[in-house]
C-alpha positions as CSV (number, residue, x, y, z in Angstrom):
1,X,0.0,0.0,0.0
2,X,1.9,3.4,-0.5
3,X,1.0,5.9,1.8
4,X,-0.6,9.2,0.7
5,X,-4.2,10.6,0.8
6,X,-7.1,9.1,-1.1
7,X,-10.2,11.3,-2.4
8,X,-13.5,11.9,-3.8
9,X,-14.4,14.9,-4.7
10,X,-18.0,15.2,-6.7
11,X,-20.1,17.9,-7.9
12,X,-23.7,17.5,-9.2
13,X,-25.6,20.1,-10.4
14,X,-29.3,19.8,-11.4
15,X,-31.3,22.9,-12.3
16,X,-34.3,23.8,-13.8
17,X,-36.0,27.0,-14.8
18,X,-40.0,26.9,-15.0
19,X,-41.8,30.0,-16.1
20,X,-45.3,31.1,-16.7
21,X,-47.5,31.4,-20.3
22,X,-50.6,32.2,-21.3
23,X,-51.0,28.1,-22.4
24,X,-49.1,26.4,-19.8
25,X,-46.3,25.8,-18.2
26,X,-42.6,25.9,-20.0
27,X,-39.9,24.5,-18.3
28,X,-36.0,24.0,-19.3
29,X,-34.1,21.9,-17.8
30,X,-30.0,21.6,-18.1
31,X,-28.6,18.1,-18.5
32,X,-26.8,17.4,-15.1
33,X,-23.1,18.2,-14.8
34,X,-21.4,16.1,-13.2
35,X,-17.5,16.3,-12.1
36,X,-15.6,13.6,-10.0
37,X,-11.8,14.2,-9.1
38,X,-10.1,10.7,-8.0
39,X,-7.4,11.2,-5.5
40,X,-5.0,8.5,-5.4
41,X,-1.9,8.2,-3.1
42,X,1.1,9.4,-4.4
43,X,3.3,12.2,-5.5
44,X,4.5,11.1,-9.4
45,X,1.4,12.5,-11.6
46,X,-1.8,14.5,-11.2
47,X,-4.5,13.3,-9.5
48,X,-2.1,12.2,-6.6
49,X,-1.5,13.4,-3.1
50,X,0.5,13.0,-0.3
51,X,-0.2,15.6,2.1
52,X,-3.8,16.3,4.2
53,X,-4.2,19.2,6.9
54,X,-7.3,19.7,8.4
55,X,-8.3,21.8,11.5
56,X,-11.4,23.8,12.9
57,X,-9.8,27.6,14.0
58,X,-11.1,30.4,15.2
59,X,-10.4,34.4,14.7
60,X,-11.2,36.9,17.1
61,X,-12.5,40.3,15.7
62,X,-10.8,41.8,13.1
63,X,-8.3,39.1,13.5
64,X,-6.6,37.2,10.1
65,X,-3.6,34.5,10.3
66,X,-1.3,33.7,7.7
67,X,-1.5,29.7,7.1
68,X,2.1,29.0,5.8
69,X,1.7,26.3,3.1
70,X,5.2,25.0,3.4
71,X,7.1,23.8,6.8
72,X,4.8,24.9,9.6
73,X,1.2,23.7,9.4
74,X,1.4,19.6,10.5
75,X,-0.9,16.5,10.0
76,X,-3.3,14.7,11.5
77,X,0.1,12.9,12.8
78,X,2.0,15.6,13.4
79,X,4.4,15.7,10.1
80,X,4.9,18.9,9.1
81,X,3.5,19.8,5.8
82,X,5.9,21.3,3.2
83,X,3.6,21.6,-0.1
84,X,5.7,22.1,-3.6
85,X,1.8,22.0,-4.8
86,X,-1.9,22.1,-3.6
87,X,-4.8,20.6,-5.3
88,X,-7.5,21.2,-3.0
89,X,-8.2,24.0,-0.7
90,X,-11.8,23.6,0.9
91,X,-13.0,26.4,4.0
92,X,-16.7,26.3,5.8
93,X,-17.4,29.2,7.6
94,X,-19.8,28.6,11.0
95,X,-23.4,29.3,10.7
96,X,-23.2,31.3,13.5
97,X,-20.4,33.7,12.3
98,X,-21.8,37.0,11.8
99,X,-18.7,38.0,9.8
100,X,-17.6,36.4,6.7
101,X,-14.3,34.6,6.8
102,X,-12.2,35.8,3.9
103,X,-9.8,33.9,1.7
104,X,-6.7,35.7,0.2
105,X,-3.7,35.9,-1.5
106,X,-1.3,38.2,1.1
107,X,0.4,40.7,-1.2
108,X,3.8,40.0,0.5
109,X,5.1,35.7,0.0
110,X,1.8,35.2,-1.1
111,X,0.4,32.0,-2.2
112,X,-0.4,32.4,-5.8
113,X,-3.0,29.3,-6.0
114,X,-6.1,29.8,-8.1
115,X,-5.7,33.6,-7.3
116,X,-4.4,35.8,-10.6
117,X,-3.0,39.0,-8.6
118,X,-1.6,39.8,-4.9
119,X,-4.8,40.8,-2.8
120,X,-7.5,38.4,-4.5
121,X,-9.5,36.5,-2.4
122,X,-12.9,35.0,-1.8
123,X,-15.1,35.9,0.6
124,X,-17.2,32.3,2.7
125,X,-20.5,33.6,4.2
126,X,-21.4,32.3,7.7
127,X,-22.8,28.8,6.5
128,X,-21.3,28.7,3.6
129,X,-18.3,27.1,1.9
130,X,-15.4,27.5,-1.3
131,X,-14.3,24.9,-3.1
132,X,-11.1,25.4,-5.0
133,X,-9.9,22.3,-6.6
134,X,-7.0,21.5,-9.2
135,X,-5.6,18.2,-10.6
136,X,-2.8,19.4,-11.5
137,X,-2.2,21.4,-8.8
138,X,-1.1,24.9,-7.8
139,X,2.9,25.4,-7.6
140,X,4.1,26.1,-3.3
141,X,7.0,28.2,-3.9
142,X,8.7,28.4,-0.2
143,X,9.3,31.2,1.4
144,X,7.9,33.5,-1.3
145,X,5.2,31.9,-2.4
146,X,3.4,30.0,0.4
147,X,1.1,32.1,2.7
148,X,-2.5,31.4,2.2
149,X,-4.7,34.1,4.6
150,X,-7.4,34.0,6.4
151,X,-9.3,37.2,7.9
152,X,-12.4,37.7,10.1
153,X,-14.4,40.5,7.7
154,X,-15.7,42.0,10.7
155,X,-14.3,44.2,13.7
156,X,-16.9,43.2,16.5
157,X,-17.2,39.5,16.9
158,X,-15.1,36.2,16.4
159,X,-15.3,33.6,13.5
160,X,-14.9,29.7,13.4
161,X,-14.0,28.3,10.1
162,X,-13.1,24.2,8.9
163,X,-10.3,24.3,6.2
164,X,-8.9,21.0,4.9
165,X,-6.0,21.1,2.3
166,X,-4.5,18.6,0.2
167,X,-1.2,18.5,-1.6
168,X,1.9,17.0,-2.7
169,X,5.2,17.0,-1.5
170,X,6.8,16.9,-5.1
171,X,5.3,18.9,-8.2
172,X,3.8,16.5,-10.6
């Protein structure tokens, strides 16, 4: 068995738009999309992974931390993660955030990611989650390219995110 991470990641999408007419009822539905990304263990080719972090944090008002995508975060058993590249980068805010918990790219050793300039970032709604997923992976560059942050949106009350990451500890 080599050692790595396994995965599943699937996305369905089923939609319909019905309207109103004089002579019934039109509706259009879309075809269902459907997308499935294998993980298998390994480091040698896309679609493989090596490397898991996952944690529940919290951020007090107005707070933000810098996660430092190679050589300080650690695994479930207490390796310490050193990414050359990430292909999955999942955060839940808390339903009971008041504040959104943003996701950016710092302007100074920033991670580049799925992000196209220094500064951009999505924003994760109390209840809500982003997906950001990639085969092939996102190069870790350390040292100058590795700091993914995280911010509380708000100045008067704390937030409580999940983030799980996966990666690979060679580029592919």
């Amino acid at each position: 068995m080599v050692a790595g991470v396994t995965a599943s990641i699937e996305l369905r999408i089923k939609a319909a738009l019905t309207g109103t007419n004089d002579l019934g009822t039109p509706k259009m539905t879309v075809n269902p999309i459907e997308e499935i990304l294998q993980i298998v263990a390994g480091t040698d080719a896309v679609n493989k992974c090596d490397l898991l972090f996952s944690d529940t944090r919290t951020l007090s008002a107005s707070a933000n931390e810098d996660l430092d995508l190679a050589g300080v975060l650690a695994s479930a058993f207490g390796a310490t993660i050193t990414a050359a590249e990430i292909v999955l980068i999942y955060v839940k805010a808390a339903a009971g955030n008041t504040n959104n918990v943003n996701i950016t790219r710092p302007t100074s050793n920033g991670f580049i990611g799925p992000f196209l300039a220094a500064g951009d970032g999505v924003a994760v709604k109390p209840g809500e989650y982003q997906l950001l997923a990639s085969k092939s992976g996102w190069a870790v560059t350390a040292s100058t390219g590795d700091l993914l942050n995280v911010a509380n949106s708000g100045g008067t009350t704390g937030v409580t995110y999940d983030i799980l990451i996966l990666g690979r500890t060679v580029a592919a």
